[in-house]
C-alpha positions in Angstrom: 0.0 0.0 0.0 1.4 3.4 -0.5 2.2 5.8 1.9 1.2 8.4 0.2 -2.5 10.2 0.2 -2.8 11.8 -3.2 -1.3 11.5 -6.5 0.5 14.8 -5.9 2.1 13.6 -3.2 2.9 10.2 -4.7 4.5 12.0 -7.6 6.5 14.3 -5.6 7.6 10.8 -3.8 8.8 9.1 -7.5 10.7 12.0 -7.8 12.7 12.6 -4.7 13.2 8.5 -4.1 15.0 8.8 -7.9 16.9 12.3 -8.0 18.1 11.0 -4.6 18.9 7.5 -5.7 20.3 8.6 -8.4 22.6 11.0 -6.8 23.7 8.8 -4.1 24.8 6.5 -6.7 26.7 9.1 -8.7 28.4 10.0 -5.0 29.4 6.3 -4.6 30.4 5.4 -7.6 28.2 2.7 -8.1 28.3 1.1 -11.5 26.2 -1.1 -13.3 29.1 -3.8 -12.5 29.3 -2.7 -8.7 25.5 -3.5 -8.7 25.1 -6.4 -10.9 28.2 -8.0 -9.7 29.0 -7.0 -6.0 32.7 -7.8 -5.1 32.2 -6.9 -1.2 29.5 -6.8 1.5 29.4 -3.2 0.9 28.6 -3.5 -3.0 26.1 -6.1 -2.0 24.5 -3.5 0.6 24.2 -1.2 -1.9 22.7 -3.4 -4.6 20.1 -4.4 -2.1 19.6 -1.1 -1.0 18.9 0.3 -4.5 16.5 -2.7 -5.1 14.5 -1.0 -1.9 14.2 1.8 -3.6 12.9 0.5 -7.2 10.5 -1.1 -4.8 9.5 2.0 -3.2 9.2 3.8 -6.5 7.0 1.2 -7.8 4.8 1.0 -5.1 4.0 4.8 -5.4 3.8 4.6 -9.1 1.5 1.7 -8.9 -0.9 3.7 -7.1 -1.8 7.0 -8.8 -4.8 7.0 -9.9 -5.8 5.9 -13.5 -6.2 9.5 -15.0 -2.6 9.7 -13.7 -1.0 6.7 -15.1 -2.9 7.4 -18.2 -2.5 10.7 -19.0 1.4 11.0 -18.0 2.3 7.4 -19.6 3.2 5.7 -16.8 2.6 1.9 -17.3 0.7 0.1 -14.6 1.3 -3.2 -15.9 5.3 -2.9 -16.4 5.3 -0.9 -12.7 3.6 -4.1 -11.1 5.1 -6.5 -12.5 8.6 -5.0 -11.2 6.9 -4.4 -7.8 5.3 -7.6 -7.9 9.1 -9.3 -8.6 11.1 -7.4 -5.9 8.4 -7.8 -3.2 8.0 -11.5 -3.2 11.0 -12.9 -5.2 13.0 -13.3 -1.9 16.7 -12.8 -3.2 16.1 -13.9 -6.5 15.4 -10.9 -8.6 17.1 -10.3 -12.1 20.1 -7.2 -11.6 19.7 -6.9 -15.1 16.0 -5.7 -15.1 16.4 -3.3 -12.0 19.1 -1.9 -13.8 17.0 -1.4 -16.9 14.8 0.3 -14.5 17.3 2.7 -13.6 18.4 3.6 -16.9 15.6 3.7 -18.8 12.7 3.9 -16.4 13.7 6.7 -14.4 13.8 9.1 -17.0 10.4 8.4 -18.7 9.0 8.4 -15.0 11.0 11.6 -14.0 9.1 12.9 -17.0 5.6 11.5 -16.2 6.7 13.6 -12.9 7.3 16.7 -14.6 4.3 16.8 -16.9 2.2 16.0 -13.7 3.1 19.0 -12.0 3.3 21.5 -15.0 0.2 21.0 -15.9 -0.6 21.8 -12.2 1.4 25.1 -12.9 3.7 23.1 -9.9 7.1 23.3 -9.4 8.7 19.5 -8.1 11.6 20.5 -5.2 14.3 18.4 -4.2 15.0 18.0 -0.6 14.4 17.2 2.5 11.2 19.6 3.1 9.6 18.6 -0.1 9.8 14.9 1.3 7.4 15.5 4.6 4.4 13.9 4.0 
């Protein structure tokens, strides 16, 4: 279930879980061999750790609201279907798909984001205040 009320809010969500995913992977250099291959316990935290967060993503994203998914291309099918995997697959999830996710999933739903709140004449903020509930 998300933890998030409205579609607003799950949007602003989406898009402070990847900017800061994004950026903490930038910060610790973690490649798409560091996470597909992890050579020490902290590469494997890491890996797991960014897993939690495509879940997280996912979970938000799979509950907007029809109009939502709809209207700003997100695809509820391909969104829980990866939820679906990294919530019940218990350690056996596939490092090339969440990495597909990452590159080429982000951006479309960094962009779903976007659209979402122009069209709302909104401005999405990154940071911690923009995060409270």
């Amino acid at each position: 279930m998300s933890a998030k009320a409205t579609d607003l809010a799950r949007v602003q969500e989406i898009f402070n879980l990847i900017m800061e995913t994004r950026g903490q992977m930038a910060r610790l250099g973690i490649t798409e061999q560091r996470f597909k291959s992890p050579e020490s316990d902290a590469d494997q935290l890491f890996a797991e750790a960014i897993m939690n967060r495509v879940l997280r993503i996912t979970e938000e994203a799979g509950s907007l609201s029809d109009s939502a998914l709809a209207h700003y291309d997100f695809e509820r099918r391909a969104i829980k279907g990866v939820r679906n995997r990294l919530a019940h697959a218990y350690g056996d999830v596939n490092a090339d798909i969440i990495w597909q996710v990452i590159e080429e999933d982000f951006p479309v739903l960094l962009e779903g984001c976007q659209g979402y709140c122009d069209e709302l004449g909104l401005e999405l903020e990154f940071g911690p205040a923009s995060m409270e509930g």
